[in-house]
N, C-alpha and C positions, 0 to 999 in steps of 0.2 A: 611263735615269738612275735613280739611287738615292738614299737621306738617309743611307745606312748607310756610316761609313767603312773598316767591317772588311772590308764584300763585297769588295774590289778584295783583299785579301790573302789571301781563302779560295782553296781547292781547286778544279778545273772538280767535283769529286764533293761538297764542301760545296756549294757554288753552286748545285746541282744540287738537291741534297735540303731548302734550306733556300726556294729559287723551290718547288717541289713541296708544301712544309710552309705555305706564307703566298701562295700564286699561286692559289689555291682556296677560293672562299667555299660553305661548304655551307649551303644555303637552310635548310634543316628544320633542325640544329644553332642556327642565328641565330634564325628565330623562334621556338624553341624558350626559347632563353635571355634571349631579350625578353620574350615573355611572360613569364615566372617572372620576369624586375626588375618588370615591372608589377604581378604580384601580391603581390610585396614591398612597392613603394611602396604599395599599396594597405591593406596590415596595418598600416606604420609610421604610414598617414592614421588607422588606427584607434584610434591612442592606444597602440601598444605599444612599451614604454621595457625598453633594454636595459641592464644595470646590468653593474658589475664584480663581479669573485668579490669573494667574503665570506671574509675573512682571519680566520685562526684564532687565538686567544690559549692557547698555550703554557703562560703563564706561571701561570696558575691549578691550585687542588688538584684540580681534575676533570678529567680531557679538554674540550676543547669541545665542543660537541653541533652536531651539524652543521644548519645552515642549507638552505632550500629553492634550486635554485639551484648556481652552483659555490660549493666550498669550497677556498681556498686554505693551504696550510702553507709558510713560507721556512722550509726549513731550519735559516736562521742564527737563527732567532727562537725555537729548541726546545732548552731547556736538555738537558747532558750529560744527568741522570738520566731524562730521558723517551727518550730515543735508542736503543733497543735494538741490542746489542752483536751 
């Protein structure tokens, strides 16, 4: 039995390749990527805060000066004359 209700409509060759793809747990891939979520939770227990980009103002006589971190530009926020043609 399955939870999948597309399996019953695949091919015996999907059916085939996708049992093959997810019918195989590889032990060292898993604890591999376990450990690395553990030592993630473990930076995040340490206090590090993840922030969004830092949107750029356009609208000013200077460039903006860029920030540590990302820097974002929307397009739509960068008048015609700053646009190079």
């Amino acid at each position: 039995d399955h939870v999948f209700t597309f399996y019953d409509q695949l091919s015996k060759e999907h059916k085939a390749q996708l049992d093959e793809d997810f019918d195989e747990v590889r032990v060292e891939e898993m604890e591999e990527a376990w450990n690395k979520a553990l030592q993630m939770q473990e930076e995040f227990r340490k206090g590090l805060v993840v922030e969004g980009p830092h949107t750029m103002n356009w609208e000013l006589k200077k460039p903006p000066v860029l920030r540590p971190g990302a820097n974002l530009t929307k397009l739509l926020d960068v008048g015609e004359r700053k646009v190079a043609s």
